[in-house]
N, C-alpha and C positions, 0 to 999 in steps of 0.2 A: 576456603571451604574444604572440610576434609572430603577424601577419596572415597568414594559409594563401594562396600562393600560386598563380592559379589559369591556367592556361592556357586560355583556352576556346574549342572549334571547334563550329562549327555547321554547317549544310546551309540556312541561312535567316539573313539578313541582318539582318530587321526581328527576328527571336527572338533573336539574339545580342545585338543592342540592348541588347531588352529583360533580357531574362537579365545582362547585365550592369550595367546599372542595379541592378536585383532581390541581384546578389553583393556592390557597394559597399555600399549601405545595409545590409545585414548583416554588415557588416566583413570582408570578405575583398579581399584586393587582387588586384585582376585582370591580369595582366599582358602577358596578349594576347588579343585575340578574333578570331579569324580564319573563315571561310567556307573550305571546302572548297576551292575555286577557288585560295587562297591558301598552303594547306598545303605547297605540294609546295617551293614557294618559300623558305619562313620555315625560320628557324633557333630554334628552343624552347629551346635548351640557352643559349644568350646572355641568356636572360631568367630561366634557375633558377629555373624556376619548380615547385611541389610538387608538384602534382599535374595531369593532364589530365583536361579537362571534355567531353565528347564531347555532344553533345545531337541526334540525329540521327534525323529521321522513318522513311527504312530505310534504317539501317547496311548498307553495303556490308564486308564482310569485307576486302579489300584495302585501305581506307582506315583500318579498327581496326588490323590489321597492320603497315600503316606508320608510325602513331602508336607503337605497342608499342615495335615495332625501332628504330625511328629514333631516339625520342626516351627510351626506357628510363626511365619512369614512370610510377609508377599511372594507371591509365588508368579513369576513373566514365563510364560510356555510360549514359545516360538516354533515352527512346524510350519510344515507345508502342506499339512491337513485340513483340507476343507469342509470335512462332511460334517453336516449339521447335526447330527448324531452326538458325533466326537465332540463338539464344539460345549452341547449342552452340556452334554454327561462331564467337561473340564471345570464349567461354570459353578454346576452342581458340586464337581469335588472342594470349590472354594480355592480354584484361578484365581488371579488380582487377573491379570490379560491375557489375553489369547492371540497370539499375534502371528499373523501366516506367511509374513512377507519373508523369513527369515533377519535372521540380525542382521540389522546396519547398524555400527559402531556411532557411526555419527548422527545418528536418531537416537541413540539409547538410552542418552540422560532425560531426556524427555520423555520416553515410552515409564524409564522406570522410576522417576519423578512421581509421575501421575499415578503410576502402578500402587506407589508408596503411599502416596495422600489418598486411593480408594481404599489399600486395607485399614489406612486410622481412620477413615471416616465407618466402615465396615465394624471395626472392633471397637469406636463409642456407638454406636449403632445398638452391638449385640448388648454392651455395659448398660447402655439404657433400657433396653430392652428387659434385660435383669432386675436391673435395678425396677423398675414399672411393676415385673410380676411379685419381686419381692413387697412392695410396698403393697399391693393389692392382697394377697398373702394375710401380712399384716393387719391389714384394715378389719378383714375377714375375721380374724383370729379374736381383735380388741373384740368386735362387736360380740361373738361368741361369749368372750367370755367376761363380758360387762352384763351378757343378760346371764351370764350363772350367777353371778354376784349378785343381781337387784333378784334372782329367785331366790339365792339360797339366804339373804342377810334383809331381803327388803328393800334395800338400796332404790334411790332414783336414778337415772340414769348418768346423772353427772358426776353422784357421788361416786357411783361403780368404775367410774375412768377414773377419777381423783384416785383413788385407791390404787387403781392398776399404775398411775403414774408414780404415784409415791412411791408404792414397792418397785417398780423398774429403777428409780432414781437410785432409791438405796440400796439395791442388788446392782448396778454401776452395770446398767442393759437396756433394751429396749424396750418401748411398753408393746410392740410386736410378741419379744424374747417373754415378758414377763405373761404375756395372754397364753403363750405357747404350754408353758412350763402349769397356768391355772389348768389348764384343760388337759395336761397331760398327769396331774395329778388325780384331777375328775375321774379322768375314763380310767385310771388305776384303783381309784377307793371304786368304779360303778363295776369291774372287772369282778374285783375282789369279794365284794357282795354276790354276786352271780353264781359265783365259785361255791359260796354256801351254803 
């Protein structure tokens, strides 16, 4: 099994050291260790690394956030912060864990194991999720513009999808794509008229 990849940032120089001494010896390959100070500058995604290691006395919310966003991976915050505050406002930034015990090396593959498998359950979550709205979207779109068809040519209703299908097939897109494109031609010729 390969070595879990570990990005790891601190708020303290001499504890990232150490902490990363502490991830070698238990087999993890560490592949950056960086200080706050140095975050805004570094590039994480050059080094694919697995996961981010956050170890921070008090986590600042905009600095979890920027890790989140920026760099789009699990993200393990370890601290000694207990206030529920801090706790939510980490969750909210889009945490994978929140862990207060500090690190223990010899819990980690398990803490970041699990951390791992919440963010991919997390990111088909948000994919489905997408995908859902997109498809509803869609739905919305056909139905629109199956009824301009059965107004503007008479059409039944089956015939107005048949149609929409046929042209999506032969424009190699969607009949989502092909409702979009009727309707965005509509409100251009009902624009255009307006104008005059």
């Amino acid at each position: 099994m390969p070595k879990l990849k570990i990005a790891l940032i601190d708020d303290d120089q001499a504890r990232a050291e150490y902490i990363k001494t502490c991830l070698i010896q238990h087999d993890f390959d560490v592949v950056a260790s960086l200080t706050l100070d140095h975050l805004n500058v570094f590039k994480l995604e050059h080094l694919q690394a697995d996961v981010i290691l956050l170890d921070m006395d008090h986590p600042h919310r905009d600095v979890i956030e920027s890790c989140v966003s920026n760099f789009d991976l699990p993200t393990v915050l370890f601290t000694k912060n207990t206030d529920r505050d801090m706790i939510k406002q980490a969750i909210d930034a889009g945490i994978t864990a929140y862990i207060v015990d500090g690190i223990d090396p010899s819990r980690l593959h398990t803490i970041l194991d699990i951390s791992i498998q919440q963010y991919k359950k997390h990111k088909k979550l948000e994919g489905d999720l997408k995908d859902a709205k997109t498809k509803l979207a869609d739905r919305k779109d056909v139905e629109k513009a199956k009824v301009l068809l059965m107004q503007l040519h008479g059409l039944t209703e089956d015939k107005a999808f048949q149609l929409l299908r046929k042209n999506a097939m032969s424009h190699r897109m969607t009949i989502g794509e092909m409702s979009r494109r009727l309707l965005d031609a509509q409100q251009l010729l009902n624009n255009q008229l307006k104008d005059e």
